[in-house]
LUMTORLO-828362 format. One record per residue: residue number from 0; residue in three letters; x, y, z of N, C-alpha, C in turn. Coordinates in steps of 0.2 Angstrom, whole numbers, plus 5000, padded with zeros to 4 digits. Layout:
N
SITE  seq  type   n.x   n.y   n.z  ca.x  ca.y  ca.z   c.x   c.y   c.z
SITE  NUM   Ala     X     Y     Z     X     Y     Z     X     Y     Z
...
//
This chain:
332
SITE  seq  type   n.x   n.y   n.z  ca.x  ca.y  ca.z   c.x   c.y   c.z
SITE    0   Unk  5519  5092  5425  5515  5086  5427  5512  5083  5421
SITE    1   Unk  5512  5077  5421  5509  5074  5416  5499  5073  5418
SITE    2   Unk  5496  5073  5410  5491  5074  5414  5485  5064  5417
SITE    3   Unk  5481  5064  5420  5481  5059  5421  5477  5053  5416
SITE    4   Unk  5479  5046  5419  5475  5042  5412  5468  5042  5411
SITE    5   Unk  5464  5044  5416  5459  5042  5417  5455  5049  5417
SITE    6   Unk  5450  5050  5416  5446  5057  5418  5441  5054  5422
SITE    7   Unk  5441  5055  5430  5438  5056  5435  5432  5060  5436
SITE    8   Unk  5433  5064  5433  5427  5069  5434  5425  5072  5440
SITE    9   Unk  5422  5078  5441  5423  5083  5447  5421  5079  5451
SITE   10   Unk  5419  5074  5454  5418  5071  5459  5424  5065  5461
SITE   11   Unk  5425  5065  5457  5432  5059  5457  5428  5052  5457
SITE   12   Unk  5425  5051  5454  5419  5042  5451  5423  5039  5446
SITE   13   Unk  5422  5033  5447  5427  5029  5442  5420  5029  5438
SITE   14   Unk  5423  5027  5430  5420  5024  5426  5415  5021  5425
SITE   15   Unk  5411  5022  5421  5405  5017  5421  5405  5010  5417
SITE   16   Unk  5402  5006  5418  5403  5001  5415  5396  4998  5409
SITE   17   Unk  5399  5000  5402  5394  5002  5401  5390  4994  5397
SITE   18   Unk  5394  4988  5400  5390  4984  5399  5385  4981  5403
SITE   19   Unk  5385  4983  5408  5380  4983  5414  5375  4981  5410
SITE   20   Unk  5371  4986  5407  5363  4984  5406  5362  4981  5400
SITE   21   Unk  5370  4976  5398  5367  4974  5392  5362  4966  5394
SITE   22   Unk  5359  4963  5392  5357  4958  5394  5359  4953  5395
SITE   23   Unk  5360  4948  5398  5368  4942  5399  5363  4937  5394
SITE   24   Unk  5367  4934  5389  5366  4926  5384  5368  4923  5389
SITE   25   Unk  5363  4916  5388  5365  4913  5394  5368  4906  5388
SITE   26   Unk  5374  4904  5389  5376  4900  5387  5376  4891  5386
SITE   27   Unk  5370  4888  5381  5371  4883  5381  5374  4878  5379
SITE   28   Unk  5377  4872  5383  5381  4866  5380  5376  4864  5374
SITE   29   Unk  5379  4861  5369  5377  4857  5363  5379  4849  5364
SITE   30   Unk  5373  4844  5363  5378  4839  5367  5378  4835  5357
SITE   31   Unk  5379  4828  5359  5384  4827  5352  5381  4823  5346
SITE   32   Unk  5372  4822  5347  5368  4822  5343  5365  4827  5343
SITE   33   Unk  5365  4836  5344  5365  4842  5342  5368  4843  5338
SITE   34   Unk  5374  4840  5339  5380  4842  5334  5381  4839  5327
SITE   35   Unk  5378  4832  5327  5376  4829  5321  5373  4833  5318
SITE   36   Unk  5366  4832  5322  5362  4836  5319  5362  4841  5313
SITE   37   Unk  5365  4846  5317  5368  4852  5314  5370  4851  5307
SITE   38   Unk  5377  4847  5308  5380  4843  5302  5378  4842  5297
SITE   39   Unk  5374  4837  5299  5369  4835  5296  5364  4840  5289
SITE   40   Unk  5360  4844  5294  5356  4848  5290  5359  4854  5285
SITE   41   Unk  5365  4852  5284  5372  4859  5280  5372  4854  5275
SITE   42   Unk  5371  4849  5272  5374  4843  5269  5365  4841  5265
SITE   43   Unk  5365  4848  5260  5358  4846  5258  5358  4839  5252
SITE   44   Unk  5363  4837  5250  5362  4830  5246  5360  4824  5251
SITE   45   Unk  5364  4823  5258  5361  4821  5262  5354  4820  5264
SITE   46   Unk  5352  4824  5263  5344  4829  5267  5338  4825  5263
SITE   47   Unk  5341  4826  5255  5338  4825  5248  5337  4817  5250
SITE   48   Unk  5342  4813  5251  5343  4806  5253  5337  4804  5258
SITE   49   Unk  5339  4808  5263  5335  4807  5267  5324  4807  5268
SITE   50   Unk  5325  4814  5263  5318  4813  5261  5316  4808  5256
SITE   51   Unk  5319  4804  5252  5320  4801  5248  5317  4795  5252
SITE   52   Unk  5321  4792  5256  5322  4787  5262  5316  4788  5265
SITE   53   Unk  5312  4790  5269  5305  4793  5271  5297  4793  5266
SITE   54   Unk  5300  4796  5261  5294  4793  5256  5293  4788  5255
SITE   55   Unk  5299  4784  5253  5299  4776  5253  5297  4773  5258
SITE   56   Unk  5297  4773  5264  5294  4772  5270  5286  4772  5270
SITE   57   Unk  5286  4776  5269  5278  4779  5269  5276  4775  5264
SITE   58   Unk  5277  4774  5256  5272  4772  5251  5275  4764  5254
SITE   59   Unk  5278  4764  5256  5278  4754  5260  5273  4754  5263
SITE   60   Unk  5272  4757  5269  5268  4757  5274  5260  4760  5273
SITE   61   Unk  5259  4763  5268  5253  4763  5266  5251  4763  5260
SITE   62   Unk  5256  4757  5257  5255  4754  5249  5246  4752  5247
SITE   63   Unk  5242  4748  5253  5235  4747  5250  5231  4753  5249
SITE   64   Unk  5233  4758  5253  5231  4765  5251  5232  4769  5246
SITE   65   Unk  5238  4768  5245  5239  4772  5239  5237  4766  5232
SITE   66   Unk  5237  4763  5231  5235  4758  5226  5227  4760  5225
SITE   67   Unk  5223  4760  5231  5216  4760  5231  5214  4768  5225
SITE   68   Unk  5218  4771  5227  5218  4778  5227  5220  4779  5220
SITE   69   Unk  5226  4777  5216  5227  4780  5209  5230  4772  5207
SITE   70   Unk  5227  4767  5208  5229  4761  5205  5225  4756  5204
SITE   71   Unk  5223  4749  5205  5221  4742  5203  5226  4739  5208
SITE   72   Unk  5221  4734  5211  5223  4727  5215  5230  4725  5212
SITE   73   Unk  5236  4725  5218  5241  4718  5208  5240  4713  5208
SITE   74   Unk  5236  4710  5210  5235  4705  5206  5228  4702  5201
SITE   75   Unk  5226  4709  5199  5222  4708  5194  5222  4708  5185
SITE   76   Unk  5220  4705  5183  5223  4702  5178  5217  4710  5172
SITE   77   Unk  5222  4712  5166  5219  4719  5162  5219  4712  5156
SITE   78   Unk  5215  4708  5153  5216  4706  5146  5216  4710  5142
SITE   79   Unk  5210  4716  5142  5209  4722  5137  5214  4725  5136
SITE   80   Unk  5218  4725  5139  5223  4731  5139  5230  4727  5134
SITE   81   Unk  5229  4719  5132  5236  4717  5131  5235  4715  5123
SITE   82   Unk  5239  4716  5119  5238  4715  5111  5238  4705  5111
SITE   83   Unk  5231  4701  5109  5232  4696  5108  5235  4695  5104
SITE   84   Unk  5237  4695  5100  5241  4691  5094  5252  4693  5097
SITE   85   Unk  5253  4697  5100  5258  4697  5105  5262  4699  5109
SITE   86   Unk  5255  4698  5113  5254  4698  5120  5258  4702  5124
SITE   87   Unk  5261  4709  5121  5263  4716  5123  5257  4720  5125
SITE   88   Unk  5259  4725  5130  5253  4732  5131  5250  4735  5124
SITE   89   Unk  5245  4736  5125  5243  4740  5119  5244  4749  5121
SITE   90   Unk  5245  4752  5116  5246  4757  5118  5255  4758  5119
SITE   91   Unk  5259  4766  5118  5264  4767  5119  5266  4767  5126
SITE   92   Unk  5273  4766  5127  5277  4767  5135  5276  4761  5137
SITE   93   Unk  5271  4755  5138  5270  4750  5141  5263  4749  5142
SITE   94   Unk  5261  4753  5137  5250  4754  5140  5250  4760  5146
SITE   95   Unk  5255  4763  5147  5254  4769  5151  5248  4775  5150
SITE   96   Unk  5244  4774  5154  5238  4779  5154  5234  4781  5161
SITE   97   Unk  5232  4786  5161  5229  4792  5168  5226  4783  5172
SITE   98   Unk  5224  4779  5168  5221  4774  5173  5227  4770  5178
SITE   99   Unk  5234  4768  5173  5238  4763  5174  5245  4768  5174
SITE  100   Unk  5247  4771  5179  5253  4776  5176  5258  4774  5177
SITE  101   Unk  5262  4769  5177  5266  4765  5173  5264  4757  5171
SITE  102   Unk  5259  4759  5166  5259  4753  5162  5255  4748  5165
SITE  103   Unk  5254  4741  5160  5251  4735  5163  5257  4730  5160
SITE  104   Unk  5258  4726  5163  5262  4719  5163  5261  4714  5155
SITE  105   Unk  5265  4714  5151  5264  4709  5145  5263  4704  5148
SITE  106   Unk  5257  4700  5141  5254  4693  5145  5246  4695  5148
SITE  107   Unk  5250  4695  5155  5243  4696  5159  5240  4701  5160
SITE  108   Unk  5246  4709  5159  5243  4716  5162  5239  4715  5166
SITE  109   Unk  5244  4714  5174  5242  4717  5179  5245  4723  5179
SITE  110   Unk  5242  4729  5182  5244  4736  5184  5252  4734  5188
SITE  111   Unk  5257  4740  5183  5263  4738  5185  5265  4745  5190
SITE  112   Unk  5261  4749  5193  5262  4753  5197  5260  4751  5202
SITE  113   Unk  5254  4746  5204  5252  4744  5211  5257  4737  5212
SITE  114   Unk  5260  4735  5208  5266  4731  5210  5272  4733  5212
SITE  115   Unk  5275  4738  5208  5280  4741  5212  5279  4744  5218
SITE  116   Unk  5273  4748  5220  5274  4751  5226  5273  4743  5230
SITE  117   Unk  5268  4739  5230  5268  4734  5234  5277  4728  5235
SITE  118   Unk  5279  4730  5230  5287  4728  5230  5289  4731  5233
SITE  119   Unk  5288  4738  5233  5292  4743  5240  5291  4736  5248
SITE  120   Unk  5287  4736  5249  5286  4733  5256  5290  4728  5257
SITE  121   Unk  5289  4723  5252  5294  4716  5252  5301  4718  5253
SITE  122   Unk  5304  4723  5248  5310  4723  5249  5314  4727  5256
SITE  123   Unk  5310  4732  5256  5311  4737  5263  5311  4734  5270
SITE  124   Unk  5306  4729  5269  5304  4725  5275  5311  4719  5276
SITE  125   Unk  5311  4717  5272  5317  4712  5271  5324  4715  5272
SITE  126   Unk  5324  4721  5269  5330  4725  5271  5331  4726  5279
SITE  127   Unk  5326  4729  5281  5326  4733  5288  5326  4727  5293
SITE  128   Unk  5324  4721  5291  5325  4715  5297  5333  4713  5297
SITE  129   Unk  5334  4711  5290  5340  4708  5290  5345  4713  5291
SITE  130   Unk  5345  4718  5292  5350  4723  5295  5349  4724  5303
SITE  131   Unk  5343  4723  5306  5341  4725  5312  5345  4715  5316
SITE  132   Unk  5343  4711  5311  5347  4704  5314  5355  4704  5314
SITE  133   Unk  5359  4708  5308  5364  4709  5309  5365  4713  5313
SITE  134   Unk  5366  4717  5313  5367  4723  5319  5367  4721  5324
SITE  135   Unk  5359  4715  5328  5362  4714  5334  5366  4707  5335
SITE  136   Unk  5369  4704  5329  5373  4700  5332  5379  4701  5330
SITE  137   Unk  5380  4706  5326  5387  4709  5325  5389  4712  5332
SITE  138   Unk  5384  4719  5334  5385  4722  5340  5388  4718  5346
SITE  139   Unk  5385  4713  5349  5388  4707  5353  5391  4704  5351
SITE  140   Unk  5394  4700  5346  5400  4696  5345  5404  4701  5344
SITE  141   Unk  5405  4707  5341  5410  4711  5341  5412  4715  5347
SITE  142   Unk  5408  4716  5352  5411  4718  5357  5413  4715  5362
SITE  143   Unk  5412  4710  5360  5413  4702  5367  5421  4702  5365
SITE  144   Unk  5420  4700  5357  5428  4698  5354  5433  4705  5356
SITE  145   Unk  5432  4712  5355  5435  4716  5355  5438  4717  5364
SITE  146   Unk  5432  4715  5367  5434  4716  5375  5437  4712  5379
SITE  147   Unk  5436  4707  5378  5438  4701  5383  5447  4699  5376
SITE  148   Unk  5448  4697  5371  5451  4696  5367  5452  4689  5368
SITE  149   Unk  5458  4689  5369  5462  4682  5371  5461  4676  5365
SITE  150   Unk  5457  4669  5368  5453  4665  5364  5446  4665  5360
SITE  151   Unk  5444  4669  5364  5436  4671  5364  5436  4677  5356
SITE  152   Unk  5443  4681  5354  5443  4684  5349  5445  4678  5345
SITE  153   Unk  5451  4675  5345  5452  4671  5339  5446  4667  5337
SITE  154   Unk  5442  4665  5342  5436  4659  5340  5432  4664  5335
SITE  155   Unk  5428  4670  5338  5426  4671  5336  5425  4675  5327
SITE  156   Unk  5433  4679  5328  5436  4681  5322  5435  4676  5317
SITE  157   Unk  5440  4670  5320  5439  4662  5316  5431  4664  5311
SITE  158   Unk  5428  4663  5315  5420  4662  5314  5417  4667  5310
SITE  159   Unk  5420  4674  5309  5418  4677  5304  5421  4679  5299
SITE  160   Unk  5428  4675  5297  5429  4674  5292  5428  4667  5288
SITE  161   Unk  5426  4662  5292  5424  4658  5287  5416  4659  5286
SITE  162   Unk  5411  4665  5291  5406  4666  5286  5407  4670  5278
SITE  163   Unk  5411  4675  5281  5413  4680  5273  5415  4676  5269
SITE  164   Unk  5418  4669  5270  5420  4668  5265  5417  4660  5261
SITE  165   Unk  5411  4661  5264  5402  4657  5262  5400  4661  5256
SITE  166   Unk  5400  4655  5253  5393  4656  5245  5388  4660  5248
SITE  167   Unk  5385  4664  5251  5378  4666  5253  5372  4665  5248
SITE  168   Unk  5374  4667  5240  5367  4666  5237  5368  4660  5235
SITE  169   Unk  5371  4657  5234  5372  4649  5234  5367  4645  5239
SITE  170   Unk  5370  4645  5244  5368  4643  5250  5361  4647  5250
SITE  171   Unk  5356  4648  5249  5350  4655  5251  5344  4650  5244
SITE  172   Unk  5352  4649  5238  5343  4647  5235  5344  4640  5237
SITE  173   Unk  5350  4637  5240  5349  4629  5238  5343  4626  5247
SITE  174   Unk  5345  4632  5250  5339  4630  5256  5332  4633  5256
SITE  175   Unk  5330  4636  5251  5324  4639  5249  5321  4632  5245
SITE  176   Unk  5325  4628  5240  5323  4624  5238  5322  4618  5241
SITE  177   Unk  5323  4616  5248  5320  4611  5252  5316  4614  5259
SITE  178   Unk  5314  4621  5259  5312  4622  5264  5304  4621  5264
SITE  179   Unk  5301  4619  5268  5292  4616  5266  5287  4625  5265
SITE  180   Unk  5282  4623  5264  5279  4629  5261  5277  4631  5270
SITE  181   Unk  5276  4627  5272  5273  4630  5281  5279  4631  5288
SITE  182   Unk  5282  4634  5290  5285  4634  5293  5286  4641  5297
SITE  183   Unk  5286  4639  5304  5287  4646  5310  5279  4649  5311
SITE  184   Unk  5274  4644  5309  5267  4648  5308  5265  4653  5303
SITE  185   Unk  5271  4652  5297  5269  4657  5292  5269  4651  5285
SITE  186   Unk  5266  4654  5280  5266  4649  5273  5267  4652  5268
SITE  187   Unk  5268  4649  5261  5271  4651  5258  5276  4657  5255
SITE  188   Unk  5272  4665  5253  5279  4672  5255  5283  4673  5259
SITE  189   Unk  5279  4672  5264  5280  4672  5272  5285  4668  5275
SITE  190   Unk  5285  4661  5272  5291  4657  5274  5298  4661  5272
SITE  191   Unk  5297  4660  5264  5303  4663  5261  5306  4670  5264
SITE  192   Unk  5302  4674  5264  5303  4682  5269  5306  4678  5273
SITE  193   Unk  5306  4676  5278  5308  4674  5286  5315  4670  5282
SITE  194   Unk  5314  4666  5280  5321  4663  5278  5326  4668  5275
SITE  195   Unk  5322  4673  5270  5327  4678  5268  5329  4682  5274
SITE  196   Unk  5325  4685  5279  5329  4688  5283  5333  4687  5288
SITE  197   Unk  5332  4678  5288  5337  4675  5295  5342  4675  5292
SITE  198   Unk  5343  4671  5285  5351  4670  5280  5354  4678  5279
SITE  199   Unk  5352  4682  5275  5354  4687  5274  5358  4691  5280
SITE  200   Unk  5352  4691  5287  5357  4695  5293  5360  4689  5295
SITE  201   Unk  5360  4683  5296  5366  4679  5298  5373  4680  5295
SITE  202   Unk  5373  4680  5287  5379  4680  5285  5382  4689  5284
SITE  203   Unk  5378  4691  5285  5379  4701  5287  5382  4703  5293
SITE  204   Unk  5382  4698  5298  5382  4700  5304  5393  4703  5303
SITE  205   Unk  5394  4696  5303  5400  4697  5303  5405  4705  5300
SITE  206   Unk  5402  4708  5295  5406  4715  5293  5405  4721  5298
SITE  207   Unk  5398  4719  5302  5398  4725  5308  5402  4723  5312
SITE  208   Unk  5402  4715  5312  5406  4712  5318  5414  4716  5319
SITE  209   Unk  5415  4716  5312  5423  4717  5312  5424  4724  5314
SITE  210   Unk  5418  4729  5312  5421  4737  5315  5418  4736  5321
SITE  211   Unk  5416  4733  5323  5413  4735  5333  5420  4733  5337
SITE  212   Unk  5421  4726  5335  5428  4724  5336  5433  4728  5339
SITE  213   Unk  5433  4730  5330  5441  4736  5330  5440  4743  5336
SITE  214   Unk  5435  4744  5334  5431  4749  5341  5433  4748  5347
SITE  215   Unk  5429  4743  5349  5431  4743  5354  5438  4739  5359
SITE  216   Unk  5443  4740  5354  5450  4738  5354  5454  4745  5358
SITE  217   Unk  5449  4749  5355  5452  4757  5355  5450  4759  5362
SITE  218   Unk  5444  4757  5363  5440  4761  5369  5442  4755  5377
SITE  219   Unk  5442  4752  5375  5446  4746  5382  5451  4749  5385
SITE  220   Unk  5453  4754  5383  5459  4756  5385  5458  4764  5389
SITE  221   Unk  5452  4767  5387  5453  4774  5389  5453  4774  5396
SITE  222   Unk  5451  4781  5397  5450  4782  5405  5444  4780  5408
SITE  223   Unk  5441  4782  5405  5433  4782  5409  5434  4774  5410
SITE  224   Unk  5433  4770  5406  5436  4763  5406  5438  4761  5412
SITE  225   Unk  5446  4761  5413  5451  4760  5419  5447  4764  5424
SITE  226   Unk  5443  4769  5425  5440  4773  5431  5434  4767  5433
SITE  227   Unk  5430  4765  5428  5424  4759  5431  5428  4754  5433
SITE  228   Unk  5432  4754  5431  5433  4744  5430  5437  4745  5439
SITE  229   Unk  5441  4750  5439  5444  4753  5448  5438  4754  5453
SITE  230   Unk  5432  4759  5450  5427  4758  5455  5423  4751  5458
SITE  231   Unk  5426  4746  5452  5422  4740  5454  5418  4737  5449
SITE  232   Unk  5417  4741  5443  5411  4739  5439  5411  4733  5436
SITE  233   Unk  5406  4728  5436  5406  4722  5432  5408  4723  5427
SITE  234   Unk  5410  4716  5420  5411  4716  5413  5404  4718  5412
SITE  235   Unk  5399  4716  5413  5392  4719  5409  5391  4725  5409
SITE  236   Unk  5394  4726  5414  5391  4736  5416  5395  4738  5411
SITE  237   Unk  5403  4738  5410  5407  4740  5404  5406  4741  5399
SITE  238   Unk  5401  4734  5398  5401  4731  5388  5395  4735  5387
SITE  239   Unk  5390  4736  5391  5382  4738  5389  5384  4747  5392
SITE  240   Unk  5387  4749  5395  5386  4755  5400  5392  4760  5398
SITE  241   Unk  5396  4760  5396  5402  4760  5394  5404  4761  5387
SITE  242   Unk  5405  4755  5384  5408  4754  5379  5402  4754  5375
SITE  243   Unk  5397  4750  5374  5390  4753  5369  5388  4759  5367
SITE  244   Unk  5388  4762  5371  5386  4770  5369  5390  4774  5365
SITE  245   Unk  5398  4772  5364  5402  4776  5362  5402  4772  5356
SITE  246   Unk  5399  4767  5354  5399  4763  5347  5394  4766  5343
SITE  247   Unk  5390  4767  5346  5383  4772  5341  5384  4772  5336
SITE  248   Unk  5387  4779  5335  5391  4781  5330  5393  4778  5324
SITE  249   Unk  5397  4772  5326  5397  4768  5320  5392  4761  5318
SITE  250   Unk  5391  4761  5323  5382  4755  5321  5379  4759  5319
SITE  251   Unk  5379  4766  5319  5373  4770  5314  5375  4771  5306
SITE  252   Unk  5381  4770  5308  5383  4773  5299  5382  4768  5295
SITE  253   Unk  5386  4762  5299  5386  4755  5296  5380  4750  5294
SITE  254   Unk  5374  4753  5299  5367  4753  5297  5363  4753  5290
SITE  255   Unk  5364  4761  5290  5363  4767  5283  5366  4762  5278
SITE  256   Unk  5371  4760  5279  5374  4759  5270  5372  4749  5271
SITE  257   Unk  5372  4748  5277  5370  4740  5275  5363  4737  5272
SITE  258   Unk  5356  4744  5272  5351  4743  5270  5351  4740  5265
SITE  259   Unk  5355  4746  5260  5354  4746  5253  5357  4740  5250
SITE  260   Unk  5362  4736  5252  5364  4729  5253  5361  4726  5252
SITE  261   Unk  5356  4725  5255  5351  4721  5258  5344  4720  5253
SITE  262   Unk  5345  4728  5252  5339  4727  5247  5341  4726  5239
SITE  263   Unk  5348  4725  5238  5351  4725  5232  5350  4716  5233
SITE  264   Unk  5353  4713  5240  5353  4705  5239  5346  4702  5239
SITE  265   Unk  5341  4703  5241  5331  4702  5239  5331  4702  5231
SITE  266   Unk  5331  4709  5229  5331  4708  5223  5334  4704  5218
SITE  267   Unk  5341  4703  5221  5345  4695  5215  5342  4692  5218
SITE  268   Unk  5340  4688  5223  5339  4681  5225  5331  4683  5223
SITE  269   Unk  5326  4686  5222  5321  4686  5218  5322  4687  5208
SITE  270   Unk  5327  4689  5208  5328  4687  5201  5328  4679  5199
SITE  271   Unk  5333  4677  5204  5333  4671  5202  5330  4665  5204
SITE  272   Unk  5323  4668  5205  5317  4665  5208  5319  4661  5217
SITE  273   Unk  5323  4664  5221  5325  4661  5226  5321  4667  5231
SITE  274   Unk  5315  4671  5229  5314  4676  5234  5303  4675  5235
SITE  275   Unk  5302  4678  5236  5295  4679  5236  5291  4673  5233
SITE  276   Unk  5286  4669  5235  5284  4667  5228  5279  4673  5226
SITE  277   Unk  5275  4669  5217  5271  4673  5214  5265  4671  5217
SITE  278   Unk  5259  4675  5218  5261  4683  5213  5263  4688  5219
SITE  279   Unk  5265  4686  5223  5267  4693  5227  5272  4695  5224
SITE  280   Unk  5272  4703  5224  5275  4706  5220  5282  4707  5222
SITE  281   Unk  5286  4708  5220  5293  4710  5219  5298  4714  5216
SITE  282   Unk  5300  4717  5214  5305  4723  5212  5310  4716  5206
SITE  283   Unk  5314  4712  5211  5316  4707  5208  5314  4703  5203
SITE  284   Unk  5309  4702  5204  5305  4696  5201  5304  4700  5195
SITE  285   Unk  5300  4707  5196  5299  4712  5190  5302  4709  5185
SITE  286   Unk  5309  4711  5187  5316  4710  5183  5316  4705  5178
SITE  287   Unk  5315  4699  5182  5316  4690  5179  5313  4693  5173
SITE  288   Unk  5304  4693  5175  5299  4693  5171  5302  4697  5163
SITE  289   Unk  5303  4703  5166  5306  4706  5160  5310  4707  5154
SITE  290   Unk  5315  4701  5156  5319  4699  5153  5316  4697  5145
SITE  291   Unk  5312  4693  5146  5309  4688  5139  5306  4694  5137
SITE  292   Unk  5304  4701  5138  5301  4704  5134  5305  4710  5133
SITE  293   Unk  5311  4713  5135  5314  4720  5133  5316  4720  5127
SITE  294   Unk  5317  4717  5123  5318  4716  5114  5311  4722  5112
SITE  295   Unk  5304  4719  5114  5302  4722  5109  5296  4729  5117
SITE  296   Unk  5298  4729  5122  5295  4735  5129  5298  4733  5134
SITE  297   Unk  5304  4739  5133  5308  4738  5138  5307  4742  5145
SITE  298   Unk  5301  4745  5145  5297  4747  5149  5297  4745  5157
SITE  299   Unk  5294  4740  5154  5292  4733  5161  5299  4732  5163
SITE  300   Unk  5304  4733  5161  5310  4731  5166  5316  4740  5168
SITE  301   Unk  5313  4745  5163  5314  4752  5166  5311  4752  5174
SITE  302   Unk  5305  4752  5175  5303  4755  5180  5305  4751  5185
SITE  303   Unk  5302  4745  5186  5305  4742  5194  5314  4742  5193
SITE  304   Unk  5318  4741  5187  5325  4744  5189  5325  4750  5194
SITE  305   Unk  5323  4757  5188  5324  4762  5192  5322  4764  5198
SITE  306   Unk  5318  4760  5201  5312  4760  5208  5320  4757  5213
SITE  307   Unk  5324  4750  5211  5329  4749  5214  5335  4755  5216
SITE  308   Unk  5335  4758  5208  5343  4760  5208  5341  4767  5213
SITE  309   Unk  5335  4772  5212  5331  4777  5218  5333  4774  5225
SITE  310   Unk  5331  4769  5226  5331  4767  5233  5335  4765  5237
SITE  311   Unk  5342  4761  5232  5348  4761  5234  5353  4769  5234
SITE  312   Unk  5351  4772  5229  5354  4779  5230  5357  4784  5235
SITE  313   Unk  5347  4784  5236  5344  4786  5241  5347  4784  5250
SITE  314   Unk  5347  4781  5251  5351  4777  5256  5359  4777  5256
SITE  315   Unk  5361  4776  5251  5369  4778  5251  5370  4785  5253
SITE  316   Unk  5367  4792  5251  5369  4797  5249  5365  4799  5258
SITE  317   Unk  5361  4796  5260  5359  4797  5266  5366  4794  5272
SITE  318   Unk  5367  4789  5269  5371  4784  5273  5377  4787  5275
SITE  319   Unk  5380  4792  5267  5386  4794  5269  5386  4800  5272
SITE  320   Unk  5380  4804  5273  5380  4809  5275  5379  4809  5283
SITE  321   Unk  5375  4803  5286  5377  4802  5293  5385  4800  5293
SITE  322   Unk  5388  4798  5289  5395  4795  5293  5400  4802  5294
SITE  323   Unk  5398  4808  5288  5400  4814  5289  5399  4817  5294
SITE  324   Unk  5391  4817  5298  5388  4822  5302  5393  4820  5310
SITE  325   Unk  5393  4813  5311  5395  4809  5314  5402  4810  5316
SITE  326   Unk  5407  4810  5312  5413  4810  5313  5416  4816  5317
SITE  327   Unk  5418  4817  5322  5419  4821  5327  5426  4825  5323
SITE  328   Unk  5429  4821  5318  5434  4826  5316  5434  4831  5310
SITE  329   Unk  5426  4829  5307  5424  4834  5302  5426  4841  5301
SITE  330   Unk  5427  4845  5296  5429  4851  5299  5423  4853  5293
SITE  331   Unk  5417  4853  5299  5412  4857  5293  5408  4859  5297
//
């Protein structure tokens, strides 16, 4: 007799099961900004980006404070500080010292550290409108034209290629130069601001336009789609209920990288005096100014440079690291 497989024991009891008293994990779903998330936080260049992106935010947002605290007003004039006879900083690096810690401005020597941080604002602010203007009119013209198609796509297609294919800083300074100093309830800065951020996200609108489009090309078709549009669902309930949500994804990538855009076109159009007036400060305007002096301190057009090329970086290496987090077929 063979003997048996099981050993019974003198009672004949079956087995015990010895996972009985382990504790049961209870299993949760991750839904799919968890999953970014996650992504996300593995991808420390990204992270870096992102901190980056946050500080900048902040010394915008409480520029008069931080000025009060290790700076001068910008628009206070240093004479003391500037060589009469050639009207350079006195002193090395730009007259950089514990009082002015990047420098005072040749000429007039204004403190060139409370102008940069207050040029954060201008151009951040400028940025984050004119991308929040694009955005929403790319979002709707691109999903209308990608949904409905027909005529309503070619019009609007039409329509955004002949914006792409507009002079924009052409067109940006020659309306600058007839627009009155008072307009919309604002005056002077404040005109141009508001003009900078309706031209810029006007003529911006159209490149989101084209990826919500092609998107929504894709998604007209699935199932959950054919399942509403069969239960009865209106075209609004689809466009906004539907089809919007599953756009996120790239409205949010397309966002990230459109900032720095944004803040790259403020700066030329304040180079070319088509931005701010003086003396509010500028990052661009920096620039202008600094021309006529880099031969002999090149100083004054170092920093507000690198204060751009930081915050355009910054913004890319975050931009690309959402499209990474983002992407549902990343294998990371």
């Amino acid at each position: 007799m063979t003997a048996p497989l099981h050993d019974t024991g003198a009672a004949g009891t079956a087995p015990t099961d010895v996972t009985a008293d382990m504790p049961a994990h209870r299993i949760e779903g991750r839904s799919p900004g968890r999953i970014a998330w996650m992504r996300l936080k593995r991808d420390k260049v990204a992270l870096a980006g992102g901190v980056v992106v946050v500080l900048l935010v902040l010394v915008a947002v409480f520029a008069p404070v931080i000025v009060s605290l290790l700076g001068h007003p910008p628009n206070e004039f240093h004479e003391d500080r500037i060589d009469p006879l050639f009207g350079t900083p006195t002193g090395k690096w730009g007259g950089m010292s514990s009082d002015f810690l990047f420098g005072v401005e040749p000429v007039n020597g204004r403190d060139v550290f409370s102008r940069v941080v207050h040029g954060a604002r201008i151009s951040l602010l400028v940025a984050f409108l004119a991308a929040f203007v694009a955005v929403l009119l790319g979002t709707f013209f691109g999903i209308v034209a990608g949904y409905f198609g027909g005529w309503i796509d070619s019009l609007i297609s039409r329509t955004m290629d002949l914006l792409l294919a507009f002079p924009q800083l052409l067109f940006i300074i020659a309306l600058i130069s007839v627009v009155p100093n008072k307009l919309w309830g604002f005056t002077g800065s404040g005109v141009r601001m508001g003009v900078l951020v309706v031209v810029i996200g006007f003529f911006g609108w159209p490149y989101i336009g084209r990826i919500v489009r092609g998107q929504t090309f894709s998604l007209r078709e699935r199932e959950y789609v054919e399942a509403a549009r069969g239960l009865g669902a209106g075209r609004t309930y689809i466009l906004f209920r539907e089809l919007l949500p599953n756009l996120v994804a790239p409205i949010t990538v397309y966002t990230t990288l459109m900032i720095p855009t944004n803040i790259l076109t403020e700066a030329a159009l304040s180079f070319l005096g088509a931005g701010v007036k003086p003396p509010t400060p500028s990052w661009g305007q920096m620039l202008s100014k600094a021309v006529s002096t880099y031969d002999t301190d090149p100083t004054f057009m170092v920093i507000p440079g690198l204060a751009i090329f930081v915050t355009v970086l910054a913004f890319n290496l975050l931009g690309d690291g959402v499209r990474d987090a983002l992407d549902p077929k990343a294998n990371r």
